[in-house]
C-alpha positions in Angstrom: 1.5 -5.9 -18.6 -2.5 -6.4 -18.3 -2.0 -5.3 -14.7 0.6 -2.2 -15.2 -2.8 -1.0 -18.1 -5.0 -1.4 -16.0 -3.7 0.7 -12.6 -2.7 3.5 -15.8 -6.4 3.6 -16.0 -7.7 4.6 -12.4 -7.0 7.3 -10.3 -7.7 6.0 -6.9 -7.5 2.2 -5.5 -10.1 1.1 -3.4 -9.8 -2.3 -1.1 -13.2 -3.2 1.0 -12.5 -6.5 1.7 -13.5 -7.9 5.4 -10.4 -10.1 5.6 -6.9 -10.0 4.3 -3.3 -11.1 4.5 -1.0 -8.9 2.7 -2.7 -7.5 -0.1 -0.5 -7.2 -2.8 -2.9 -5.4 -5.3 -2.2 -2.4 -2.3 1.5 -2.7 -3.3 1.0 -2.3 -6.9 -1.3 0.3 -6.9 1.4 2.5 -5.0 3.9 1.4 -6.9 1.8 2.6 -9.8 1.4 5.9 -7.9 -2.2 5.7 -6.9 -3.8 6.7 -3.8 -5.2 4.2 -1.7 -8.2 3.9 0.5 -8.5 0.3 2.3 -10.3 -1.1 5.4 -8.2 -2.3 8.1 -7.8 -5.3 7.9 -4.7 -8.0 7.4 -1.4 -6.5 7.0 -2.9 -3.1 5.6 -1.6 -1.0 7.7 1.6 -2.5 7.2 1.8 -1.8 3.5 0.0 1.8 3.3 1.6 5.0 5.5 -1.9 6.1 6.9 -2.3 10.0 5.5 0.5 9.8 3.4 0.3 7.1 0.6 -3.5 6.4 1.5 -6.2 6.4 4.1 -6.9 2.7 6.1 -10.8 2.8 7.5 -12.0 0.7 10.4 -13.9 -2.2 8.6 -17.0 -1.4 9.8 -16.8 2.6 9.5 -18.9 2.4 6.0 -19.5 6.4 6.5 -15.6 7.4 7.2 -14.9 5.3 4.1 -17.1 7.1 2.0 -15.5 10.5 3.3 -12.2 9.4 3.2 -13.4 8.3 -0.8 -15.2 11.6 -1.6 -11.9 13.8 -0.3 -9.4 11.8 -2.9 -12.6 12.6 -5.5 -12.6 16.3 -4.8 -9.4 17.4 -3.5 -6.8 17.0 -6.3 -4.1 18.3 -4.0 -4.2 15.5 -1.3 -4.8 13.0 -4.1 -1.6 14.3 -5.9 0.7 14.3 -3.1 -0.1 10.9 -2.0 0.0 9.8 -5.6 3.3 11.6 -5.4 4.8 9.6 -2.3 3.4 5.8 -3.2 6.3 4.4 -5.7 9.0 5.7 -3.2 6.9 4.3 -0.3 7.1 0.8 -2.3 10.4 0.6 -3.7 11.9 2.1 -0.3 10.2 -1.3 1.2 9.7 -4.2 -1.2 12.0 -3.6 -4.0 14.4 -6.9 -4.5 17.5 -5.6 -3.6 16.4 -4.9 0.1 14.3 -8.1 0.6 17.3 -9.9 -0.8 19.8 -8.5 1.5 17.1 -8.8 4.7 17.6 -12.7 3.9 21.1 -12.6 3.7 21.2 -11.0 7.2 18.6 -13.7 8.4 20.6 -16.4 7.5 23.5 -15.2 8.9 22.2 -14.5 12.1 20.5 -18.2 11.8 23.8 -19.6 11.1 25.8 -17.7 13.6 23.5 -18.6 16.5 23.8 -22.6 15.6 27.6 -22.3 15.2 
């Protein structure tokens, strides 16, 4: 619940770290409909659609970052629509039912292919 109050209370989500796996906090914050700005790093570009639900920045591009930051600060129509496309982004991707049925299918295939 902490986590659901405290993406209510920011309007863009902003990731700098130098080195990442999947970042999950990147797949809440869409879920929660925010915009997201993250360097490139780890499975990021896996989990944000680059111009779309966010913007991913080369890790050492400090000054792209910062202009990629200021746009979703001043243009409230590209921070909308990609606010707008982040929860059907997410639950398109990671919501249970799918991952549940992409094991099914892997353990079927595992199975079949040691029959």
């Amino acid at each position: 619940m902490i986590l659901l109050e405290f993406n209510a209370g920011m309007d863009i989500m902003c990731l700098t770290s130098k080195n990442e796996g999947t970042p999950v906090s990147l797949i809440e914050a869409q879920a929660s409909n925010l915009p997201v700005i993250s360097t490139d790093v780890g499975g990021v570009a896996d989990i944000v659609l680059e111009n779309e639900t966010g913007f991913i920045i080369s890790r050492k591009d400090k000054g792209s970052f910062i202009e990629k930051l200021k746009i979703l600060i001043e243009n409230d129509e590209i921070r909308n629509q990609m606010k707008s496309k982040g929860w059907g982004h997410v639950h398109a991707k990671y919501n249970y039912n799918r991952l549940a049925n992409d094991m099914e299918t892997y353990y079927k295939k595992l199975l079949k292919l040691n029959s």
